[in-house]
N, C-alpha and C positions, 0 to 999 in steps of 0.2 A: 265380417270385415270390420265391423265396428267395434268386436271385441280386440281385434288384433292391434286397431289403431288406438283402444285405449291400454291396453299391456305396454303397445310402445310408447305412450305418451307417458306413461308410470316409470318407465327406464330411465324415461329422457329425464324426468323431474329430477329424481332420485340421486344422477350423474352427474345433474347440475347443481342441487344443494349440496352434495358430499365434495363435490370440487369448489363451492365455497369454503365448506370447512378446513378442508383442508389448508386454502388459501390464507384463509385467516391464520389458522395455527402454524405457517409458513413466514407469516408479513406483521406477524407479533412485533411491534417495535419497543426497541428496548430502551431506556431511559439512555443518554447522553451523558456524560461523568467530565467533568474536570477534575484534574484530582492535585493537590499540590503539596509535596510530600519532602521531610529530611531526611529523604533514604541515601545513605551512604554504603560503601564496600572499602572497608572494614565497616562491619557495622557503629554506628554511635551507639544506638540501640536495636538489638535487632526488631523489639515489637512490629519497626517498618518493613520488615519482611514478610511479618505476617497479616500483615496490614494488606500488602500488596497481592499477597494470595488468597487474603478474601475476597478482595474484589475481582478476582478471576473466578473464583467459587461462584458466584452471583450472576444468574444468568438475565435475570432482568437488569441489569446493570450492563454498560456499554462503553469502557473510556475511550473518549475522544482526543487527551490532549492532557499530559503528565507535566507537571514543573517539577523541577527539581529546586527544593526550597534551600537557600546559602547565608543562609540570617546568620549561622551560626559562625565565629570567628575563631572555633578552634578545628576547623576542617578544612581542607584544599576544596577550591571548585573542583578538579579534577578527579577526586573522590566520589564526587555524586555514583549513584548508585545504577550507573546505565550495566554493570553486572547483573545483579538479580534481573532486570526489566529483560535482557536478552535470556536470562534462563526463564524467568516465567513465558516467555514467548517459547521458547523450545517445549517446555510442560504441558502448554495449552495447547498448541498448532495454529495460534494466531498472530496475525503481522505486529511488527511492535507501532505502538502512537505516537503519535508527534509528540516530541520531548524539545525540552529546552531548560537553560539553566537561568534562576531568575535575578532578582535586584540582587545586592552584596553588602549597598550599604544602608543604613537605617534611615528612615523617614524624617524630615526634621518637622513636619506638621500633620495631621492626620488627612488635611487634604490636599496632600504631596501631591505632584505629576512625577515627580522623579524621572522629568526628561535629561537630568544633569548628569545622572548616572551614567557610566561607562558603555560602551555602542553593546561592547559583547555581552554583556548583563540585561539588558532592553528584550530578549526574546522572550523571556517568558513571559509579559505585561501583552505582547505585541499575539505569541499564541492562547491567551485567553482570549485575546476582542477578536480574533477572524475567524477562532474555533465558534463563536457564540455567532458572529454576523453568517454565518455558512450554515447552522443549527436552523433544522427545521422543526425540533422539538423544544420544549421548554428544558435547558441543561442544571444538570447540578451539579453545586462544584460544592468539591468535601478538599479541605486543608488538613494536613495535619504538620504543624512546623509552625511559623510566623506566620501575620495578616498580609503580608508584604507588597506581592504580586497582586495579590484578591484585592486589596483598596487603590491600589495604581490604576487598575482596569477600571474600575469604579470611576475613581477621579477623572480621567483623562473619557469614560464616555458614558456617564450615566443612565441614559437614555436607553441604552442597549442593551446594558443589567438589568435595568426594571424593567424590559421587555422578553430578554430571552431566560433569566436566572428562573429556576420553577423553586429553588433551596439552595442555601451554605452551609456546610456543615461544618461550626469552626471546634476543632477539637486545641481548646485552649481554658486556662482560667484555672478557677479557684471555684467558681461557682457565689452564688448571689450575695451573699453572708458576710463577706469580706475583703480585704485588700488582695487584689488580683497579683498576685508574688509569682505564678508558676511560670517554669520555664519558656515555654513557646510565646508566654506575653510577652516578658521581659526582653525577647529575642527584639521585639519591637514594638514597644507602647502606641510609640504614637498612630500604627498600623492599626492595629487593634482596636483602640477605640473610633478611629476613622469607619472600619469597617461593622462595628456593632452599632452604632449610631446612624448607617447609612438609610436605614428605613427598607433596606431587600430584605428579604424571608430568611431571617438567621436561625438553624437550629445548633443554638449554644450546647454544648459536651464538654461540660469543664473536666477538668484529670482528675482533681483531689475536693475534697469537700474541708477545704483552709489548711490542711495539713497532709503527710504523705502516710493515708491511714486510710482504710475502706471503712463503707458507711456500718455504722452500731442500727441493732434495733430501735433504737430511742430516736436514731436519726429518722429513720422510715418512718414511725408514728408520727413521727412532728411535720411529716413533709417536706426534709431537709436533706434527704440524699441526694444531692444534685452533682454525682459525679459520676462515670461513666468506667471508673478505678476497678479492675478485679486482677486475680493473680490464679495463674495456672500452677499447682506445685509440683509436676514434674513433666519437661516438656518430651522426653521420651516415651516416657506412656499417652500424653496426648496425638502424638502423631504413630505410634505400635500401629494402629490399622493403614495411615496412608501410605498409598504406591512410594516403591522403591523410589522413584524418580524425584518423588518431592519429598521425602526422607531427606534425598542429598542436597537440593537447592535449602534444606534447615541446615543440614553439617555444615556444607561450605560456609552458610553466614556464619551462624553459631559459633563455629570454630576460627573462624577471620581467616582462613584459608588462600592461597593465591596464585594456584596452578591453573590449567585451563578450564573457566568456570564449567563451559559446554561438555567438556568430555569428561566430568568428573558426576556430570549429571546421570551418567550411564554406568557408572561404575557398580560394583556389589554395595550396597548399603552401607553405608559409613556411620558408626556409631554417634547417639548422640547423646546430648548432655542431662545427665537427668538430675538438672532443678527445674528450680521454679522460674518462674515468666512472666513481669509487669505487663497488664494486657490495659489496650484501654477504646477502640475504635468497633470492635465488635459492633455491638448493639445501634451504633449509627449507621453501622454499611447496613445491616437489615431493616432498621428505618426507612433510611433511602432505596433499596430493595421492595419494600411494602411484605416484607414477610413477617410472620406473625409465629410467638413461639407456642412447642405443644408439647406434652409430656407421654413420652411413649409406651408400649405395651410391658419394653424390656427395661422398664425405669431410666430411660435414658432422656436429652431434652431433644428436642429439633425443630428446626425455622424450617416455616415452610408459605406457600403462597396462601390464603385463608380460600376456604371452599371446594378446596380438593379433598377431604373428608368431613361430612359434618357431622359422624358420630358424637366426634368430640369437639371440645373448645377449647380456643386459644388462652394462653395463662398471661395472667396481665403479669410481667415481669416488670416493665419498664416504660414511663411514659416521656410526653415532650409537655410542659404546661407553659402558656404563657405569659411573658412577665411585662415589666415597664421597667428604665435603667435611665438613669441620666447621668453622662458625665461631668466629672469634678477633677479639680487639680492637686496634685501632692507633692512636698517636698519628698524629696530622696538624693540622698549621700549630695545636699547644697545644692540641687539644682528642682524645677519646679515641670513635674512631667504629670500627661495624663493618666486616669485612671478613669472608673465610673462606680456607682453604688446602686443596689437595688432601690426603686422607689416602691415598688405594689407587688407582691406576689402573684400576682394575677388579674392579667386586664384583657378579656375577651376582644380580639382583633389588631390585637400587637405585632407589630413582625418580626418582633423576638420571643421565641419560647427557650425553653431551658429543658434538658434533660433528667429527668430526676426517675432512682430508681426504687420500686415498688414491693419487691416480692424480699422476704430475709434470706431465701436460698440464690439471690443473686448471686452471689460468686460462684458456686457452684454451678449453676443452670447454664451461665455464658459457659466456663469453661467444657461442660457438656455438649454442649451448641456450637463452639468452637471446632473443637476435636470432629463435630459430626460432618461439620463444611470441609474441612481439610478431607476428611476418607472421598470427597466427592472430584476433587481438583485430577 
């Protein structure tokens, strides 16, 4: 009898930690994303397409709440990009997220409330603070377009940034070295430095390192790559492995196409363009993912979560360091707007770091790591 009731008690253990585990691996939660994006259809540039299908690639990742970013004034609001969003929804078999389309016009101080602005322009400021006050995780919200929306939310409730923000990830700038010129700044200065200066957890991703040129050897030695810039040179061999179906969601944008996006998604593979591809978001979304890159058996790269082999190690491709910045003011074309300048390359407990990249096969290695996230979508 006492053998019988200890076999059963061995069962029962057994049934009860394995339906742990499983639970766990069930109730895995995944980070929280705001994401705030100048995705259009026709594309401006398609990079945001491919932007948008890494972040469906990334299963620790979770977006909660899209803006659709309108800084720019040679696009119609009505262009926003709610195209791709419903074909990436068809791709994945997941519901689409709360979207909205955000401010329209520029900042006139960095610590704007921009309640002046037009009613129908107000929702995306309005779905970042209820997607973060509803957030039972710490959210991160990654931009890629102007500061806009991201420092409105800020200004109008500070309190609830510094409480539910875990990271920014502002993909803007020039990087620490000099006059912040690049695009997505200039979309709105005075955003920009509102939001770098706010004292939240910024992980700065400048585009270019002062110029529109990827970083030299010399730059890596000095510790001066600090842009997040690679180029893929032929986007039909980088997507040759993925499914048919997201083949077509590259065509349609690629080709600026504008028959019915959904049905065209099903079609026989549509030819695609084969150049080259300004890439620049990558290496942040695996950041904010926590995956780590690794160099495979078949010479190939690949992000993966760290600890799920530890034959090998991970290859420091790419790091975040942190800096110190203060802003300054500048004349430009007569009139007197912000900017900021590097003070210290490095100040241990800063809430701004900077991304700066490490390895000389950088280019290379993303577009490898690229290519390997798309065969997964």
């Amino acid at each position: 009898m006492k053998r019988i009731n200890f076999f059963f008690l061995s069962a029962c253990v057994f049934l009860f930690v394995g339906c742990q585990s499983t639970t766990k691996k069930q109730t895995a939660k995944r980070i929280p994303v705001i994401y705030s994006t100048d995705l259009y259809h026709p594309p401006q540039d398609p990079d945001d397409h491919y932007d948008l299908a890494i972040l469906s690639c990334l299963e620790e990742l979770e977006l909660k709440a899209l803006i659709f970013d309108v800084a720019t004034t040679t696009r119609k609001t009505e262009e926003a990009g709610t195209v791709a969003l419903n074909q990436m929804a068809k791709i994945t078999g997941k519901s689409l997220p709360p979207w909205k389309i955000g401010l329209v016009n520029p900042l006139r101080s960095p610590d704007d409330q921009a309640f002046d602005q037009p009613t129908e322009f107000q929702g995306g400021v309005e779905l970042i603070l209820s997607t973060l006050e509803q957030a039972e995780e710490h959210v991160v919200m990654f931009l890629v377009g102007s500061c806009r929306d991201f420092v409105v939310a800020y200004n109008r409730n500070p309190d609830l940034l510094r409480k539910k923000v875990r990271a920014i990830y502002v993909n803007a700038g020039n990087g620490p070295d000099g006059r912040q010129t690049e695009w997505n700044v200039r979309l709105d200065p005075q955003a920009y430095v509102g939001l770098m200066k706010s004292g939240l957890p910024i992980y700065w991703c400048p585009c270019f390192i002062n110029e529109y040129r990827l970083c030299t050897p010399d730059d890596i030695a000095a510790g001066k790559a600090f842009c997040t810039y690679f180029i893929v040179p032929n986007q039909a061999e980088l997507l040759a492995q993925s499914r048919p179906i997201v083949k077509n969601y590259f065509s349609y944008a690629l080709n600026r196409l504008q028959e019915d996006p959904i049905a065209f998604l099903d079609k026989e593979p549509q030819p695609l363009p084969e150049k080259s591809r300004n890439m620049w978001c990558t290496g942040p979304f695996l950041h904010a993912a926590g995956r780590q890159i690794y160099h495979t058996a078949d010479g190939r790269w690949t992000a993966r979560t760290p600890g799920k082999d530890k034959k090998d190690a991970a290859i420091d491709v790419f790091r975040f360091d942190p800096i110190r910045i203060k802003s300054i003011t500048i004349e430009e074309d007569g009139k007197r707007v912000p900017d900021f300048q590097l003070v210290g390359p490095t100040e241990p407990g800063s809430p701004v770091h900077v991304f700066r990249y490490t390895h000389t096969n950088f280019n290379e290695i993303m577009g490898s790591v690229l290519g390997g996230l798309l065969e997964t979508l």
